[in-house]
TORBALUM-910845 format. One line per field, with one value per residue: residue number from 0; residue in one letter; x negated, y, z negated of N, C-alpha, C in turn. Coordinates in pm, whole numbers, plus 50000, padded with zeros to 5 digits. Layout:
REM residues N
num: [NUM:...] .
residu: [a:...] .
nx: [X:...] .
ny: [Y:...] .
nz: [Z:...] .
cax: [X:...] .
cay: [Y:...] .
caz: [Z:...] .
cx: [X:...] .
cy: [Y:...] .
cz: [Z:...] .
***
This chain:
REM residues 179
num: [0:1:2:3:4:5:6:7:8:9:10:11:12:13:14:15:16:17:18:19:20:21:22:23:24:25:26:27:28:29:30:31:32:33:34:35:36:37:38:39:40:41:42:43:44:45:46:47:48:49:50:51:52:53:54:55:56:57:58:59:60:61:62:63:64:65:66:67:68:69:70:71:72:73:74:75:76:77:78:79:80:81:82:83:84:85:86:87:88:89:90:91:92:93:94:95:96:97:98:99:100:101:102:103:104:105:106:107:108:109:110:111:112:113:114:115:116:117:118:119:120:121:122:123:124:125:126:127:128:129:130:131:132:133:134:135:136:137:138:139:140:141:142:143:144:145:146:147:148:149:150:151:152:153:154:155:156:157:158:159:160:161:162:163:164:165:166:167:168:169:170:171:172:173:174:175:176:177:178] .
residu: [x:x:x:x:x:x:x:x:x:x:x:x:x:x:x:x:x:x:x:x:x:x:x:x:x:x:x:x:x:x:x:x:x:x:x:x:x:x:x:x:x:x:x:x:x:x:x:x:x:x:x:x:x:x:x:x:x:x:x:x:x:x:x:x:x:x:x:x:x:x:x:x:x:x:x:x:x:x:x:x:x:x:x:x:x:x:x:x:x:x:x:x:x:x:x:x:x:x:x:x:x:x:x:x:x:x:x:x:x:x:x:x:x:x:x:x:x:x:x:x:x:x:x:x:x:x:x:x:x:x:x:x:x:x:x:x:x:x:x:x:x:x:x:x:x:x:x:x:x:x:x:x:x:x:x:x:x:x:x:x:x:x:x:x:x:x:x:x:x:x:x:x:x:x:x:x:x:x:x] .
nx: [46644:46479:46264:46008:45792:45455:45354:45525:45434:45392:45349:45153:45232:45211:45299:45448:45526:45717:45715:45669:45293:45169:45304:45350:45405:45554:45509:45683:45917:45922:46121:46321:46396:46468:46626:46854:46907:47031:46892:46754:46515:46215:46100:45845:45553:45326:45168:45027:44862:44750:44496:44413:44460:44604:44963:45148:45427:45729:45748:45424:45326:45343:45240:45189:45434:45587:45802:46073:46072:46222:46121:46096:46347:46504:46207:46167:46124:45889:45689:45515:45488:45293:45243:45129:45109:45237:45219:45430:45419:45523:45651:45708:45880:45948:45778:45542:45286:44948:44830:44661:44434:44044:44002:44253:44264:44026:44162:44339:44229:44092:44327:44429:44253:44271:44498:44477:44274:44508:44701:44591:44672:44847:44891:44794:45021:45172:45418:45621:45574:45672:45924:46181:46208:46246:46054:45834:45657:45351:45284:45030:44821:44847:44725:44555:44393:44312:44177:43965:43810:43783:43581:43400:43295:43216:42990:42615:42419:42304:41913:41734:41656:41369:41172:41298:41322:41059:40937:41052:40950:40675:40652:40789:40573:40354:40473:40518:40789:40942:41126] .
ny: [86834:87064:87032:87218:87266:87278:87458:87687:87834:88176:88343:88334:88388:88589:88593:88727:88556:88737:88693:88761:88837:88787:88553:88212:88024:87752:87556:87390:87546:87783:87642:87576:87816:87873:87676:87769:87982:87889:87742:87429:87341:87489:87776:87796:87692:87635:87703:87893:87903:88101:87988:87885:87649:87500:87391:87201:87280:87313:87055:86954:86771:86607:86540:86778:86891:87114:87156:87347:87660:87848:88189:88414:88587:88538:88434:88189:87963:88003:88078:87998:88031:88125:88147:88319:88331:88538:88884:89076:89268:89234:89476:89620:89524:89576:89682:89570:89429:89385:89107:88926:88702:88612:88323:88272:88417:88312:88060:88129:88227:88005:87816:87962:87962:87699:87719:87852:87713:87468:87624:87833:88007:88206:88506:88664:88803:89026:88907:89205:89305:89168:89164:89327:89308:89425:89510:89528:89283:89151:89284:89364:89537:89259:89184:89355:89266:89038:89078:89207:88979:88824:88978:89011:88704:88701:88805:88814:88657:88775:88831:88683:88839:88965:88719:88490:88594:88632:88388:88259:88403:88351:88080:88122:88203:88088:87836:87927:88065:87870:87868] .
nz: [55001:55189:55472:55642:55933:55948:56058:56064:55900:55832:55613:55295:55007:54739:54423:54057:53778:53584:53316:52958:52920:52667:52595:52647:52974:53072:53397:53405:53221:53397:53573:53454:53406:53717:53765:53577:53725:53978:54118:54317:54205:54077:54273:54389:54513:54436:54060:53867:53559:53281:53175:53430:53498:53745:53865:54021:54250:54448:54735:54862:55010:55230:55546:55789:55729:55503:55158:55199:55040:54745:54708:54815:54946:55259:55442:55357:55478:55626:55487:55217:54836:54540:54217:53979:53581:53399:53471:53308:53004:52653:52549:52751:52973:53239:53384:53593:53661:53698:53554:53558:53452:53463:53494:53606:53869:53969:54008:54166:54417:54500:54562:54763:54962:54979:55123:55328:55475:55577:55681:55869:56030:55890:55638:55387:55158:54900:54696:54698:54960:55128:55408:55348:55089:54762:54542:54249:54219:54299:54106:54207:54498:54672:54944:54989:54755:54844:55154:55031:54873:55079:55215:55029:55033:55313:55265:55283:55058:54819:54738:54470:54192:53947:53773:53896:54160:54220:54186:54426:54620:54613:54668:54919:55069:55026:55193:55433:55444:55396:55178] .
cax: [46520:46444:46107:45963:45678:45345:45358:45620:45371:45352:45299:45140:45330:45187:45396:45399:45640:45780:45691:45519:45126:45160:45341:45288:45553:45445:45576:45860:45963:45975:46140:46415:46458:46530:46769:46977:46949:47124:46777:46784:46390:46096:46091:45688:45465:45187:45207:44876:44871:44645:44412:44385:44549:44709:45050:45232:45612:45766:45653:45341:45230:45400:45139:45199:45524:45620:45918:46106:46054:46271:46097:46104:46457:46501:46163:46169:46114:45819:45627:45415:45464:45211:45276:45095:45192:45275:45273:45445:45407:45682:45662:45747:45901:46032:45673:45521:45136:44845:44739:44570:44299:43952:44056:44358:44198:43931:44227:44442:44094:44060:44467:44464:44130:44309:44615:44450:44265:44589:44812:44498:44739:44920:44848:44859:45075:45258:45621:45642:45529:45763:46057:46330:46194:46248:46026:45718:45564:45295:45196:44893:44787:44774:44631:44410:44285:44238:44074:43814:43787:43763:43460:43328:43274:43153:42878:42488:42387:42185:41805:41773:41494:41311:41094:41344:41283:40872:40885:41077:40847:40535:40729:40785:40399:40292:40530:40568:40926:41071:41128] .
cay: [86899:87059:87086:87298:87224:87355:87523:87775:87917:88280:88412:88323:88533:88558:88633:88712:88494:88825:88668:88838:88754:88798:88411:88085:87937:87638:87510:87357:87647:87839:87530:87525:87922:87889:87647:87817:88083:87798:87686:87303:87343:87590:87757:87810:87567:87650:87792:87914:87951:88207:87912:87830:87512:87496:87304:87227:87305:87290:86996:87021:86658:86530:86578:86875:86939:87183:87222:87519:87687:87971:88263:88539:88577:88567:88450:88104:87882:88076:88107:87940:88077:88107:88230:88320:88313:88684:89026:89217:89306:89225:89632:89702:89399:89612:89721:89486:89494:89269:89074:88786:88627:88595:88216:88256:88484:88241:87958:88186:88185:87870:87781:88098:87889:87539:87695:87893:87538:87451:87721:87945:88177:88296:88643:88672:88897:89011:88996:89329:89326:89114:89255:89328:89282:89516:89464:89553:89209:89050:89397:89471:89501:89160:89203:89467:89180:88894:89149:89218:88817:88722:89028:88956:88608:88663:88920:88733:88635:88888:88802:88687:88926:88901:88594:88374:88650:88703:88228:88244:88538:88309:87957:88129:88260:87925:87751:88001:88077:87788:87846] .
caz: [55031:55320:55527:55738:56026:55905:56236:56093:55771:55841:55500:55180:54934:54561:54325:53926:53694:53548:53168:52895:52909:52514:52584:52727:52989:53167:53530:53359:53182:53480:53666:53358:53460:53817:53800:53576:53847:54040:54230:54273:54122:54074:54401:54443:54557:54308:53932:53816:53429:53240:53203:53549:53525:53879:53859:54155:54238:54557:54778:54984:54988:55373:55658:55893:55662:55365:55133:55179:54910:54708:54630:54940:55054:55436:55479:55269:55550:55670:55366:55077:54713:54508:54147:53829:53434:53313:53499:53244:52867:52617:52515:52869:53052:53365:53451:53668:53635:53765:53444:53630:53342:53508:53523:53726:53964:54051:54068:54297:54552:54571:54614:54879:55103:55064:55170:55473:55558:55615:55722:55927:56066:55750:55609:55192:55051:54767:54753:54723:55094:55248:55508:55296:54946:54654:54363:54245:54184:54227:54039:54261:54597:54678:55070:54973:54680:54934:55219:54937:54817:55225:55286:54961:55066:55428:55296:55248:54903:54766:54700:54344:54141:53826:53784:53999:54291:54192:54231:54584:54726:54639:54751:55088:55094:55029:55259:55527:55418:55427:55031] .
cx: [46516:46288:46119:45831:45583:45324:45421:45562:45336:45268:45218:45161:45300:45274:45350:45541:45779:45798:45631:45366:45109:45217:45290:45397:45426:45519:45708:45952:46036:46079:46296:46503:46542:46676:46855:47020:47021:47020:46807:46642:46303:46115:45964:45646:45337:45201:45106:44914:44780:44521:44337:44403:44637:44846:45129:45436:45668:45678:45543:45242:45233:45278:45249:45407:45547:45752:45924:46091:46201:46226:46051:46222:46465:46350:46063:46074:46015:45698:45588:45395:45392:45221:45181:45150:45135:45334:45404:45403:45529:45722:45719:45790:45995:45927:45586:45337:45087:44794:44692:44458:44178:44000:44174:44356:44120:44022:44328:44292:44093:44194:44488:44366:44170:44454:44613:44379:44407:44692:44693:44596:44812:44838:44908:44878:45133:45370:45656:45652:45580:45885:46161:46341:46222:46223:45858:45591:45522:45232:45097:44911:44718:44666:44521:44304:44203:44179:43931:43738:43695:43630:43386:43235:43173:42983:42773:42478:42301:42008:41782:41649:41478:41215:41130:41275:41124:40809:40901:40987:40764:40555:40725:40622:40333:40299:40566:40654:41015:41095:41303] .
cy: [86935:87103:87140:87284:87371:87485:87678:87880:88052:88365:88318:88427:88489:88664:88619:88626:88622:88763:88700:88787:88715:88615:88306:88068:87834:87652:87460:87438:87740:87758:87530:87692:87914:87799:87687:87958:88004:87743:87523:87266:87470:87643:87823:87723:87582:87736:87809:87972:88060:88132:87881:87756:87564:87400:87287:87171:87243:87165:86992:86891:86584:86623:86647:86931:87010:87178:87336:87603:87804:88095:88414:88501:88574:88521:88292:87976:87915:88105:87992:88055:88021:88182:88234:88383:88467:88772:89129:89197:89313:89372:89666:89590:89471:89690:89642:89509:89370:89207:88908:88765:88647:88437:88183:88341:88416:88137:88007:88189:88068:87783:87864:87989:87779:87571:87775:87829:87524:87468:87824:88055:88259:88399:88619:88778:88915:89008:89103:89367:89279:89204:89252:89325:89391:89536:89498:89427:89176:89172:89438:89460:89365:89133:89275:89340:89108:88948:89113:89133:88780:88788:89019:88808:88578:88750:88798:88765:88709:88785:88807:88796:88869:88800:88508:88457:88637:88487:88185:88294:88410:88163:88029:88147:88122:87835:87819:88050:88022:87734:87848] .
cz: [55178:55346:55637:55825:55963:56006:56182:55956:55852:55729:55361:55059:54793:54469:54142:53853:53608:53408:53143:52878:52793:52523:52677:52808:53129:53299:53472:53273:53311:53630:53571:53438:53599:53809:53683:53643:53969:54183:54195:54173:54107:54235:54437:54405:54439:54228:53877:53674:53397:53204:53273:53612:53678:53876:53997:54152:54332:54674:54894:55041:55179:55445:55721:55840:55528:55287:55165:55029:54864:54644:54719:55029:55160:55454:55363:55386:55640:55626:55196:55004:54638:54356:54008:53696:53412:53441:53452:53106:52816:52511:52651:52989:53178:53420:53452:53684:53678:53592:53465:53476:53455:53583:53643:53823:54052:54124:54147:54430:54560:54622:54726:54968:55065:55142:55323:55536:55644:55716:55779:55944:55967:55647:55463:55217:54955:54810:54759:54866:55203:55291:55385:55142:54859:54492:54346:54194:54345:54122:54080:54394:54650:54810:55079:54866:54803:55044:55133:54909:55014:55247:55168:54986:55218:55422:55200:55112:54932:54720:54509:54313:54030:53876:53890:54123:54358:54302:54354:54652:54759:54671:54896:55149:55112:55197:55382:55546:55428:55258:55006] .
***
């Protein structure tokens, strides 16, 4: 195993499994794949199913240390993978598509903000996006997603309406607005 000083996270790089959504493959499925690609294990740190189930791969447990991982050539030791179950169709398994669930959308946000706790300075992207890469996963714009997720997040809750809105109004009236 080797580690790498937290110090040295540039990227968070999400990636798709390149299995049909039409199937299931767990973490150890895709853990059985790599190494007979001649990996010694899985080489991403987190495997998000179509569930949401988060599984974890690569190790991320040592204070102010990471495994290296394998899953962005040249740029392993630099980088936290992050992968979810499908992006393709088994009609068309060489076109690379976003088919995130609702579920594993929400559990890629919340693995993306514990892993920029962590790692602040590291920029998500897709593999597609790294130096040197040549592939069209994670199937979408993943920087353009997590922009949207980060200003989604920083913009004020909306004022509820209806009845809930009609009970706050006359709570603040009451209370001076401290409803």
């Amino acid at each position: 195993m080797t580690y790498r000083s937290d110090d040295n996270v540039k990227w968070i790089v999400i990636h798709y499994s390149a299995t049909p959504v039409e199937s299931d493959f767990s973490m150890a499925d895709i853990d059985a794949m790599h190494r007979r690609r001649g990996f010694k294990e899985i080489g991403y740190h987190k495997y998000i199913r179509k569930s949401g189930l988060v599984e974890k791969g690569r190790d991320l447990t040592k204070p102010g240390l990471f495994e290296q991982g394998a899953h962005s050539k040249g740029e392993n030791d630099a980088s936290i993978g992050i992968c979810f179950e499908g992006g393709v169709h088994k009609s068309d398994p060489n076109k690379g598509l976003d088919t995130r669930t609702d579920a594993q959308k929400e559990a890629m946000i919340r693995v993306i903000r514990d892993m920029l706790d962590r790692y602040p300075n590291a920029k998500v992207v897709g593999h597609r996006d790294m130096p040197g890469a040549a592939t069209q996963c994670p199937g979408f714009d993943a920087g353009a997603w997590w922009a949207s997720v980060a200003a989604d997040s920083q913009t004020p809750t909306k004022e509820p309406s209806g009845i809930v809105g009609a009970i706050l109004a006359a709570l603040r009236a009451i209370f001076g607005g401290k409803a």
